[in-house]
TIMI-2910 file (N, C-alpha, C, CB; in pm, 1 decimal, decimal comma, always signed):
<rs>
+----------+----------+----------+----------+----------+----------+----------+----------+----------+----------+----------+----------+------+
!      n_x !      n_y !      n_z !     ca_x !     ca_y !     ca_z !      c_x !      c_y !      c_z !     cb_x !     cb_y !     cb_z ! resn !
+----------+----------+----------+----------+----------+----------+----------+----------+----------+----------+----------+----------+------+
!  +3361,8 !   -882,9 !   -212,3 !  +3330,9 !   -741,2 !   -206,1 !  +3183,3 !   -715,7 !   -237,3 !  +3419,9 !   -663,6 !   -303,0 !  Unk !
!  +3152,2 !   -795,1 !   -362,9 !  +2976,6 !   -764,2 !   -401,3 !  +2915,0 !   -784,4 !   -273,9 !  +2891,8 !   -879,8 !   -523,7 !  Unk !
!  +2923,5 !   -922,5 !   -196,8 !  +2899,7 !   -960,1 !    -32,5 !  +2860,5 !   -827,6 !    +48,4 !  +3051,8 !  -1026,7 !    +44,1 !  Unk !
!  +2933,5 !   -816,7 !    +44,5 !  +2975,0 !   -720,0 !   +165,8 !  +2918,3 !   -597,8 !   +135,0 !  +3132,8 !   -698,4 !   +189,8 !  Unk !
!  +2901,4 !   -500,5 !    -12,0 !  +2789,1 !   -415,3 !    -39,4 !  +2647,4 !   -513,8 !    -36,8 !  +2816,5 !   -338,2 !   -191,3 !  Unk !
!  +2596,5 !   -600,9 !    -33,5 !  +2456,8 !   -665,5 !    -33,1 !  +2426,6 !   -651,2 !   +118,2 !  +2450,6 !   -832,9 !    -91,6 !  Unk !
!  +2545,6 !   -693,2 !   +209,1 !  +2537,7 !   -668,3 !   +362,8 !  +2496,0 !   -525,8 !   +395,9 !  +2678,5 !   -695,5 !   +432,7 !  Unk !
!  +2584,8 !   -475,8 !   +345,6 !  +2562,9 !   -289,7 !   +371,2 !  +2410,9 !   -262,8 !   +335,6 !  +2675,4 !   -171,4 !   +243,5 !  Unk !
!  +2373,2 !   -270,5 !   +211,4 !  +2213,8 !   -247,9 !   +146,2 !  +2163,8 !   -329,3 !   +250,7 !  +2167,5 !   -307,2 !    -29,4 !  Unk !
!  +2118,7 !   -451,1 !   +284,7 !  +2050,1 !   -495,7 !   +335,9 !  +2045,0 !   -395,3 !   +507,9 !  +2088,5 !   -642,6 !   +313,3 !  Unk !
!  +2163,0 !   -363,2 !   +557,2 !  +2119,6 !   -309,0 !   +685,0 !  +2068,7 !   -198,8 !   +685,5 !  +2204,3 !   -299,9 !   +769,1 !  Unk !
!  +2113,3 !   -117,5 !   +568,7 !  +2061,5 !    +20,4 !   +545,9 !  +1908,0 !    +19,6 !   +544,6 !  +2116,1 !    +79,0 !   +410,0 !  Unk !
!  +1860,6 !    -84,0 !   +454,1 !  +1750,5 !   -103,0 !   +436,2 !  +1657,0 !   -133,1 !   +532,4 !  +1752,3 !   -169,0 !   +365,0 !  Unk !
!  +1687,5 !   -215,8 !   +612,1 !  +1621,5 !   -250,9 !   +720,9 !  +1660,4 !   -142,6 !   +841,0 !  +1656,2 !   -400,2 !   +751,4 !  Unk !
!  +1760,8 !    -69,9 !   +898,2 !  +1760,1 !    +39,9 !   +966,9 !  +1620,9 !   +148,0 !   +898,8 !  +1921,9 !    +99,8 !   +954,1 !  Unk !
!  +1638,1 !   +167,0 !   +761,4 !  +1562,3 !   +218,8 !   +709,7 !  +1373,6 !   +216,0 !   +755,7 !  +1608,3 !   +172,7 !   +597,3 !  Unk !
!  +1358,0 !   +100,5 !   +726,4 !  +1215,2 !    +40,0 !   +777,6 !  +1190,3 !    +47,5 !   +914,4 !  +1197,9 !   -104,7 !   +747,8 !  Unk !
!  +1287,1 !    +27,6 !  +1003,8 !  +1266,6 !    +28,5 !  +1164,4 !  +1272,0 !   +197,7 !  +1171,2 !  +1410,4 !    -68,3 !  +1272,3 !  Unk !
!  +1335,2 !   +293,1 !  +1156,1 !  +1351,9 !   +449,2 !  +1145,0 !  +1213,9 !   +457,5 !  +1100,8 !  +1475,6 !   +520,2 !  +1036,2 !  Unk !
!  +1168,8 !   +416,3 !   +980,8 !  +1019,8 !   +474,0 !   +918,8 !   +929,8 !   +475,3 !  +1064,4 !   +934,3 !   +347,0 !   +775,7 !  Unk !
!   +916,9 !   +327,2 !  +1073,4 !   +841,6 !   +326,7 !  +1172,5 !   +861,6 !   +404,5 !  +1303,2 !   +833,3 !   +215,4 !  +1192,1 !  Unk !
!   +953,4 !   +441,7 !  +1389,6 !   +930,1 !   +436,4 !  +1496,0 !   +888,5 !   +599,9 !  +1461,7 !  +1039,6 !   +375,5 !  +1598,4 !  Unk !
!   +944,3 !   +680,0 !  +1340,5 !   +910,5 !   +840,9 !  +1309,0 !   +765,3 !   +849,9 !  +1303,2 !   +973,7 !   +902,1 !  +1159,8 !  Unk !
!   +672,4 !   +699,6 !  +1221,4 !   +531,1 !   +727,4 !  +1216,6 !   +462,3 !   +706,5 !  +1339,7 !   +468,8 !   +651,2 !  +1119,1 !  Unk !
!   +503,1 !   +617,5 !  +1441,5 !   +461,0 !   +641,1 !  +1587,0 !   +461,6 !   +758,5 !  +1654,3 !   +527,0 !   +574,0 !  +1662,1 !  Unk !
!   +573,5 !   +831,1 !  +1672,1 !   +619,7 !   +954,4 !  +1696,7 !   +502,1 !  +1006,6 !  +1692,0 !   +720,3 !  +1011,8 !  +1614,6 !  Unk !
!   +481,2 !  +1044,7 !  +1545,4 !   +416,5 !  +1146,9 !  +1515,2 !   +267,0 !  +1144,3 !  +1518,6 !   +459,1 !  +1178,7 !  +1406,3 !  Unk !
!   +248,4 !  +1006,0 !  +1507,5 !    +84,8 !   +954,1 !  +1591,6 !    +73,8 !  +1001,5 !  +1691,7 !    +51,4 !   +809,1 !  +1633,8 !  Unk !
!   +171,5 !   +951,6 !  +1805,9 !   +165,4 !  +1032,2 !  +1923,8 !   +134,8 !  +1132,2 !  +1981,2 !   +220,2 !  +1043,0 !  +1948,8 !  Unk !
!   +213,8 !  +1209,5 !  +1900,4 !   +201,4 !  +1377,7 !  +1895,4 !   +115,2 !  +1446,5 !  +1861,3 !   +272,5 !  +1436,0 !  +1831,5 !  Unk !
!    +12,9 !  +1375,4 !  +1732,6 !    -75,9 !  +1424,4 !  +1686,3 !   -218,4 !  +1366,6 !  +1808,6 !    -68,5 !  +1381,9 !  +1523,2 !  Unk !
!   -193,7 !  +1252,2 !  +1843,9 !   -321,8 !  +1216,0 !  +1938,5 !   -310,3 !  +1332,4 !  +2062,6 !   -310,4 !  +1033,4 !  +2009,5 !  Unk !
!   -162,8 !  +1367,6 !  +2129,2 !   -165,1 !  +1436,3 !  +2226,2 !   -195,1 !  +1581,1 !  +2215,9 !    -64,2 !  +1414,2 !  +2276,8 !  Unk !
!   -141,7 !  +1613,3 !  +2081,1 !   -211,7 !  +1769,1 !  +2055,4 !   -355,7 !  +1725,6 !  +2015,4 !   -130,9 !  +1876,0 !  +1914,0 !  Unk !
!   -466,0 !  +1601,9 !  +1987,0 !   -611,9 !  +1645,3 !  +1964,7 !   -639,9 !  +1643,2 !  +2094,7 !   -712,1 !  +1556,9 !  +1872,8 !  Unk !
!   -570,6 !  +1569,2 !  +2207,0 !   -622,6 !  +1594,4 !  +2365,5 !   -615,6 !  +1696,9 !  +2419,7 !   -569,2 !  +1530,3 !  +2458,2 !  Unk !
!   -522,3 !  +1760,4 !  +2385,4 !   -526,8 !  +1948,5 !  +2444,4 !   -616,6 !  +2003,5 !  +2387,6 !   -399,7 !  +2058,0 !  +2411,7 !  Unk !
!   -619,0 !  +1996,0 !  +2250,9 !   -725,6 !  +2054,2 !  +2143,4 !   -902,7 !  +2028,3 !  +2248,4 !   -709,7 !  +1925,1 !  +1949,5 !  Unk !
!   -910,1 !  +1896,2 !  +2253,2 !  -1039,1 !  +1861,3 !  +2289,3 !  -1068,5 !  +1920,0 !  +2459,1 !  -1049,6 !  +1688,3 !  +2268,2 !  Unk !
!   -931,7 !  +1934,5 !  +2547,9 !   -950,7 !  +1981,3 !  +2657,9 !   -974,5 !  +2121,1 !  +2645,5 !   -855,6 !  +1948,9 !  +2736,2 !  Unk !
!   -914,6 !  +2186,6 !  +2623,7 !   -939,0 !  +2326,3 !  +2607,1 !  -1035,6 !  +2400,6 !  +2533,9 !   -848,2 !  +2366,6 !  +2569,2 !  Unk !
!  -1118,8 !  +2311,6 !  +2450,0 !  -1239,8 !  +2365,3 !  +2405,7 !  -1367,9 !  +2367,1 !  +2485,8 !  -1264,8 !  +2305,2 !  +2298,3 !  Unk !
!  -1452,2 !  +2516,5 !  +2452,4 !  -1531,3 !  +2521,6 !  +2517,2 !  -1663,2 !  +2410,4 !  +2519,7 !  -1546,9 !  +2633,2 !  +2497,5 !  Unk !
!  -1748,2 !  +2449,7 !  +2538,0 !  -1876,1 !  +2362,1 !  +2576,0 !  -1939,7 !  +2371,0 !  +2384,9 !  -2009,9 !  +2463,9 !  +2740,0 !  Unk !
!  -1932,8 !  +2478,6 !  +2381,9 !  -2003,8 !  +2505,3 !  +2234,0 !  -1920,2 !  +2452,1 !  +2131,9 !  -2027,7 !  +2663,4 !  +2196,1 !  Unk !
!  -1804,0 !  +2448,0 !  +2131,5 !  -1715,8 !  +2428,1 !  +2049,4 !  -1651,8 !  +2297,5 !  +2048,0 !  -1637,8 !  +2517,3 !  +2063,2 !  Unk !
!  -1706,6 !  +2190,2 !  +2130,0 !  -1643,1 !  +2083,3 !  +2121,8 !  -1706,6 !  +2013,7 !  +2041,6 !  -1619,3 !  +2027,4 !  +2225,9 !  Unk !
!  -1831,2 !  +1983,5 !  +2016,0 !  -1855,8 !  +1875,0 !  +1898,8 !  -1823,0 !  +1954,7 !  +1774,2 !  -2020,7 !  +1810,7 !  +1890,3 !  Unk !
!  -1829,0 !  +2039,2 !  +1691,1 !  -1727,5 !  +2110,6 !  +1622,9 !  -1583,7 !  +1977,2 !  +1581,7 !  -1677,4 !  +2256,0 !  +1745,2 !  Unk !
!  -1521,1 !  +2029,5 !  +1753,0 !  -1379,8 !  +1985,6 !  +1709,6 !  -1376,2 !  +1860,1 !  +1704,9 !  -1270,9 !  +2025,6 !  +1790,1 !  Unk !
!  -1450,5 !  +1796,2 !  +1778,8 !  -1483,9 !  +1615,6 !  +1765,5 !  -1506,7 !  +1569,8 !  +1638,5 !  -1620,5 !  +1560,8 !  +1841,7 !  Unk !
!  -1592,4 !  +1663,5 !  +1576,0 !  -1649,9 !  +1584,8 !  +1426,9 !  -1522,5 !  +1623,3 !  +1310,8 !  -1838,2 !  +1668,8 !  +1359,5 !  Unk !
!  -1374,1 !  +1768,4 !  +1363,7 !  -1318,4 !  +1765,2 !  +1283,3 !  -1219,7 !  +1625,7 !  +1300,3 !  -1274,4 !  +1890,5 !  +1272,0 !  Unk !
!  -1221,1 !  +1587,8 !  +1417,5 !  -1074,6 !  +1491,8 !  +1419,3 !  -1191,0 !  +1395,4 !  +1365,4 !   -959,5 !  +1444,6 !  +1596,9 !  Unk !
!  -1305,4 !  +1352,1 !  +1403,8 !  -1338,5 !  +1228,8 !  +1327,8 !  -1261,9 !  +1202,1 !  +1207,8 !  -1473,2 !  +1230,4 !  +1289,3 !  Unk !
!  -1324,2 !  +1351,3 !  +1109,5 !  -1277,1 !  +1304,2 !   +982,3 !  -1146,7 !  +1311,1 !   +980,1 !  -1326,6 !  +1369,8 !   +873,4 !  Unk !
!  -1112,3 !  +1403,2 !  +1057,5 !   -917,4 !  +1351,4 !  +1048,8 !   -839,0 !  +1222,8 !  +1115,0 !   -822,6 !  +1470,7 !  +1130,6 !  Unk !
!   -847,4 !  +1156,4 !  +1017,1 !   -810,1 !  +1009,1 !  +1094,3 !   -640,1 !   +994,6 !  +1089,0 !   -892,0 !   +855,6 !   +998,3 !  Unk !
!   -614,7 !   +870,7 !  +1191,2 !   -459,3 !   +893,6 !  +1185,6 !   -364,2 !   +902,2 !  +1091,1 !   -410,1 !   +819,5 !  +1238,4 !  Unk !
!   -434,2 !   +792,5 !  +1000,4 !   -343,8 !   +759,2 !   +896,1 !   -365,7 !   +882,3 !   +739,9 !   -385,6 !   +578,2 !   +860,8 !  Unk !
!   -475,8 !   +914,5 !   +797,0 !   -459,8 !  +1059,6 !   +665,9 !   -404,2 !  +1168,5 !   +706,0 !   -598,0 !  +1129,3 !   +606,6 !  Unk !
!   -414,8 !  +1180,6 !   +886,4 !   -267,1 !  +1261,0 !   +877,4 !   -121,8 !  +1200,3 !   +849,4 !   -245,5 !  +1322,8 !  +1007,8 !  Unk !
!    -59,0 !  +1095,5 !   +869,5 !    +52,5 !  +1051,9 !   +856,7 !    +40,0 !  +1052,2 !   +660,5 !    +72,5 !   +898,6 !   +958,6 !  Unk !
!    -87,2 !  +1050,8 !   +585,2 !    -53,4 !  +1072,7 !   +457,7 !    +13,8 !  +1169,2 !   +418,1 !   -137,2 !  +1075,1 !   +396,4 !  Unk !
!    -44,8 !  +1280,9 !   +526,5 !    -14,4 !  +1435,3 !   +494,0 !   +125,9 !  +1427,1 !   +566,2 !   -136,5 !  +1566,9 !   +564,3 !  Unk !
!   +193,2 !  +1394,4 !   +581,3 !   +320,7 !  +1410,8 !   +674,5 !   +410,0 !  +1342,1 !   +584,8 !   +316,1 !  +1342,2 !   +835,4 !  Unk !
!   +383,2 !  +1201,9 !   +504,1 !   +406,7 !  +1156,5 !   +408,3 !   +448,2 !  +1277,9 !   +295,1 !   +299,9 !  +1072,9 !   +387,4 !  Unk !
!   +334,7 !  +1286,5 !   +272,2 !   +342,4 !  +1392,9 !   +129,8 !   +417,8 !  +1506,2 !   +113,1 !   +222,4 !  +1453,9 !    +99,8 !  Unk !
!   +399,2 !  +1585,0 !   +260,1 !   +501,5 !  +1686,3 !   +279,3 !   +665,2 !  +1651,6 !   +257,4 !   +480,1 !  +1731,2 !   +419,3 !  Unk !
!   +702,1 !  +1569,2 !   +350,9 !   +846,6 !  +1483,8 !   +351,4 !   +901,3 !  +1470,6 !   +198,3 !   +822,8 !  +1313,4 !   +418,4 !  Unk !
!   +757,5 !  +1424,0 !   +146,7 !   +833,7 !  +1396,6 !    -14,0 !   +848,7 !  +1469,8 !   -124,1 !   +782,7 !  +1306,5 !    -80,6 !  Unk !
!   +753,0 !  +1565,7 !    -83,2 !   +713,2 !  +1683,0 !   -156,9 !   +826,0 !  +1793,5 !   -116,4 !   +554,3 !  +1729,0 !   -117,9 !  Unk !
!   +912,0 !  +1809,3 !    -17,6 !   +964,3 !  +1917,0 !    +20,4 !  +1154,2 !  +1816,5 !     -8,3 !   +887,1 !  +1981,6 !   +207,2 !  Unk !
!  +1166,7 !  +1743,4 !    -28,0 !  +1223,2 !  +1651,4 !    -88,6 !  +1374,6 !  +1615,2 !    +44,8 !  +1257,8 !  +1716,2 !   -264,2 !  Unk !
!  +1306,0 !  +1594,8 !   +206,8 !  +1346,6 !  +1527,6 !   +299,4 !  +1366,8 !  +1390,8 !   +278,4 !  +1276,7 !  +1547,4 !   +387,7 !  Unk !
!  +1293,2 !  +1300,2 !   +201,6 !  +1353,0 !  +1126,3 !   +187,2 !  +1430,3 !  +1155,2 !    +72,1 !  +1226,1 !   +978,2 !   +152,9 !  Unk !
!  +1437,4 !  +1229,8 !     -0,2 !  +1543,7 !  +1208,9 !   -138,6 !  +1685,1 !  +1243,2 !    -96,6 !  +1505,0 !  +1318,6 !   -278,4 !  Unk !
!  +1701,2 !  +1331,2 !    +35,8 !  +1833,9 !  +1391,5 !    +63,3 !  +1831,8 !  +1317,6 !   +196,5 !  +1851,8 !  +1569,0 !    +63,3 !  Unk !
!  +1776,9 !  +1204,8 !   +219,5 !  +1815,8 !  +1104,8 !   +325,8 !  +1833,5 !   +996,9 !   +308,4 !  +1751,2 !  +1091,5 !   +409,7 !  Unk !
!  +1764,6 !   +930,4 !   +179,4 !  +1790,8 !   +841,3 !    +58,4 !  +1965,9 !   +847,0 !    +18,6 !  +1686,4 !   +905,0 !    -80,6 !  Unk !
!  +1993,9 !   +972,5 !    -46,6 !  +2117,0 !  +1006,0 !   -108,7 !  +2220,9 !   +981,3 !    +22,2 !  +2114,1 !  +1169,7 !   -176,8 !  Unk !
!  +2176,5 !  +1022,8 !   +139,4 !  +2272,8 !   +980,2 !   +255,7 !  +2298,1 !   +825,8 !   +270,7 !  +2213,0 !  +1030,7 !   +393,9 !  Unk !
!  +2206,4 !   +762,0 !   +284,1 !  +2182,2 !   +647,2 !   +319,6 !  +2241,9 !   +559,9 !   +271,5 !  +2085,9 !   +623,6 !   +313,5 !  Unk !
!  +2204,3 !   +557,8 !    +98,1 !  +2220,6 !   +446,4 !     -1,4 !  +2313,8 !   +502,8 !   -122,4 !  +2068,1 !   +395,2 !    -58,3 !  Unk !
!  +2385,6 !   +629,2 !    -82,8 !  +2445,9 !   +703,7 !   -177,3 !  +2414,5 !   +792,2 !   -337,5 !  +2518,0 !   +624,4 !   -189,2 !  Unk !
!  +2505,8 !   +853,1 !   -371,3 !  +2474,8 !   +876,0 !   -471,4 !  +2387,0 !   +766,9 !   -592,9 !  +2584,4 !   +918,6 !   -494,0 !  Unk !
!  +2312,4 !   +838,5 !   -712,6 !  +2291,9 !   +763,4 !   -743,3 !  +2142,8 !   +770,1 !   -825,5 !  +2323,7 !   +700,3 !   -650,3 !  Unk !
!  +2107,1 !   +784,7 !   -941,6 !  +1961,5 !   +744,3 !   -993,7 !  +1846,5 !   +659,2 !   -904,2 !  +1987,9 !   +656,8 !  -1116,8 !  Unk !
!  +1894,7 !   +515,8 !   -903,1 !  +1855,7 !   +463,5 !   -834,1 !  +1805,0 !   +428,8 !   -675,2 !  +1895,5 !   +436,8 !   -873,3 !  Unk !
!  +1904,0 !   +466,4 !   -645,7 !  +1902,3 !   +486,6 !   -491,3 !  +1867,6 !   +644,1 !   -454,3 !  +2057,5 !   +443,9 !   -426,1 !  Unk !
!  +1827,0 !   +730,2 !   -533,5 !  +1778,3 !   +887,9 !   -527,8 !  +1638,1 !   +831,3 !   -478,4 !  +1779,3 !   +998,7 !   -696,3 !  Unk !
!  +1513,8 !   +758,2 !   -497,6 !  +1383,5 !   +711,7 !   -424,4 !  +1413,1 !   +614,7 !   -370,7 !  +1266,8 !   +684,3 !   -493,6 !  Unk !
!  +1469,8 !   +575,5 !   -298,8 !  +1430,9 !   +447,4 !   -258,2 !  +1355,1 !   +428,6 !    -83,6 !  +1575,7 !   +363,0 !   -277,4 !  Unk !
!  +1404,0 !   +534,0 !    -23,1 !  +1414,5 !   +560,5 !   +116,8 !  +1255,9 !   +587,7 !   +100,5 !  +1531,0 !   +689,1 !   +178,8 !  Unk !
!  +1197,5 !   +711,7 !    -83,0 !  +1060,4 !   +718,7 !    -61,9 !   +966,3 !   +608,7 !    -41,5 !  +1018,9 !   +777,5 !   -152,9 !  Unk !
!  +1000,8 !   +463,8 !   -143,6 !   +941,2 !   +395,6 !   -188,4 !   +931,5 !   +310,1 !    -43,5 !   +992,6 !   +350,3 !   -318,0 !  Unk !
!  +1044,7 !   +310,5 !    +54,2 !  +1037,3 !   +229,1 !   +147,0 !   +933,8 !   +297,7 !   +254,4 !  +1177,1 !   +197,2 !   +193,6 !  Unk !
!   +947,8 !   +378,4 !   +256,1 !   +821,0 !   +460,9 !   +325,6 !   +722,9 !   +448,7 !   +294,8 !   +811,9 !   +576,9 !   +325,6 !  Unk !
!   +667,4 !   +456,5 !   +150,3 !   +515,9 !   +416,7 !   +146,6 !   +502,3 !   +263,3 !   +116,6 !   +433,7 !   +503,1 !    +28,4 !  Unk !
!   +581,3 !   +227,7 !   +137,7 !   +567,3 !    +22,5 !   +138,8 !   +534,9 !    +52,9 !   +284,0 !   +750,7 !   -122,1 !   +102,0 !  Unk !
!   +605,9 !    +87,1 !   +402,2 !   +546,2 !    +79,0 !   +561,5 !   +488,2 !   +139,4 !   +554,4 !   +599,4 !    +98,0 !   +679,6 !  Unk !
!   +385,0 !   +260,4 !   +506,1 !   +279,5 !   +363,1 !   +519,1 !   +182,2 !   +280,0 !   +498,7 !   +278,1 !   +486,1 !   +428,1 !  Unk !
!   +182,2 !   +223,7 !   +363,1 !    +59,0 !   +120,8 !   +316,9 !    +58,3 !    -40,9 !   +357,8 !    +57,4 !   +120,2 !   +153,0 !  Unk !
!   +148,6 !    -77,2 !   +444,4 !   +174,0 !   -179,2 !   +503,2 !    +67,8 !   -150,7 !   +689,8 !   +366,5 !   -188,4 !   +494,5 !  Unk !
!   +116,7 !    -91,8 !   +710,9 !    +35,0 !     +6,0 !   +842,9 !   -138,3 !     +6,6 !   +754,2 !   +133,3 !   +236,8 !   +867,3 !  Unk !
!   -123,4 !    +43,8 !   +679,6 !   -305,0 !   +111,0 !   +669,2 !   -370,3 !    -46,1 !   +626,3 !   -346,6 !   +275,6 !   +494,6 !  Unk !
!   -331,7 !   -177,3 !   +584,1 !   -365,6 !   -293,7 !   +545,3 !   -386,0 !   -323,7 !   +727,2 !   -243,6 !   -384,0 !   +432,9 !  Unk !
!   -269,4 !   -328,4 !   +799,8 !   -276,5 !   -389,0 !   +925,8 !   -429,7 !   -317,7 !   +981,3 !   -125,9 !   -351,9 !  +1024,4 !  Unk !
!   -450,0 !   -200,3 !   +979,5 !   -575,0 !   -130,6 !  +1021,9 !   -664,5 !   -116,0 !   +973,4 !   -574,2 !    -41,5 !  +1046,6 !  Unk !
!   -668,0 !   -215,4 !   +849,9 !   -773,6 !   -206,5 !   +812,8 !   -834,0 !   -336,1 !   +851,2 !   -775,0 !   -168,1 !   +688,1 !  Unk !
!   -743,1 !   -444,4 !   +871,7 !   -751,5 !   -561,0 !   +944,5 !   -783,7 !   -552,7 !  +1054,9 !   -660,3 !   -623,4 !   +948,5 !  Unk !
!   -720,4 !   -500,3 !  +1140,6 !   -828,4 !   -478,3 !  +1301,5 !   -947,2 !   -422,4 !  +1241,4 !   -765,5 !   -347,0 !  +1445,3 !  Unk !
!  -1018,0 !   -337,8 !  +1220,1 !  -1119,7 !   -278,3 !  +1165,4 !  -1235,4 !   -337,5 !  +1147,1 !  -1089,7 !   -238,5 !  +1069,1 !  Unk !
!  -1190,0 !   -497,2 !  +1042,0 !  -1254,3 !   -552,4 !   +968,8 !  -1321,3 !   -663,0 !  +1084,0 !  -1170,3 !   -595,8 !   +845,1 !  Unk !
!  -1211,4 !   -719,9 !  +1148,5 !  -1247,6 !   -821,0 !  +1275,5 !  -1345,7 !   -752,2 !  +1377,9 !  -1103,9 !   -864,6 !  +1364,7 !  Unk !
+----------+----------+----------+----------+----------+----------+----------+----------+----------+----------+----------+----------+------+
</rs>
């Protein structure tokens, strides 16, 4: 029986990590395709403006902010509690697995970066 809950945790967990990810692609996505409308639809005067704001808005400090919100508005704690059940323990865990792939992602890019 212990087996067989270690099986369960383990898939949860790893469904967990593959879900993180494909939500932080998503939303990369979405955010690159709304700065392309953003950048199309601006005028002549107004585009380096909006160029120098996305500079500083880089991907991964928006996905911080998307991060923060999620956790702050307390969406991984009541998807956590779904997931991995009731529970002290298992109340963060869904957070903690999120910013293990959040900061797992920003090491990988910082590695292309560096090369």
């Amino acid at each position: 029986e212990e087996e067989e809950e270690e099986e369960v945790d383990w898939m949860s967990e790893s469904t967990s990590v593959y879900s993180i990810i494909v939500f932080l692609i998503v939303v990369t996505i979405m955010f690159e395709k709304t700065k392309d409308i953003v950048e199309e639809r601006a005028t002549k005067d107004m585009l380096p403006i909006i160029e120098s704001l996305f500079g500083e808005m880089t991907i991964l400090g928006f996905l911080s902010v998307i991060t923060f919100i999620c956790t702050k508005v307390g969406i991984l704690e009541m998807l956590s509690v779904n997931i991995f059940g009731e529970g002290e323990e298992t109340k963060e865990k869904l957070t903690e697995i999120f910013e293990t792939v959040h900061y797992c992602l920003f090491a990988i890019m910082i590695f292309f970066v560096i090369q």
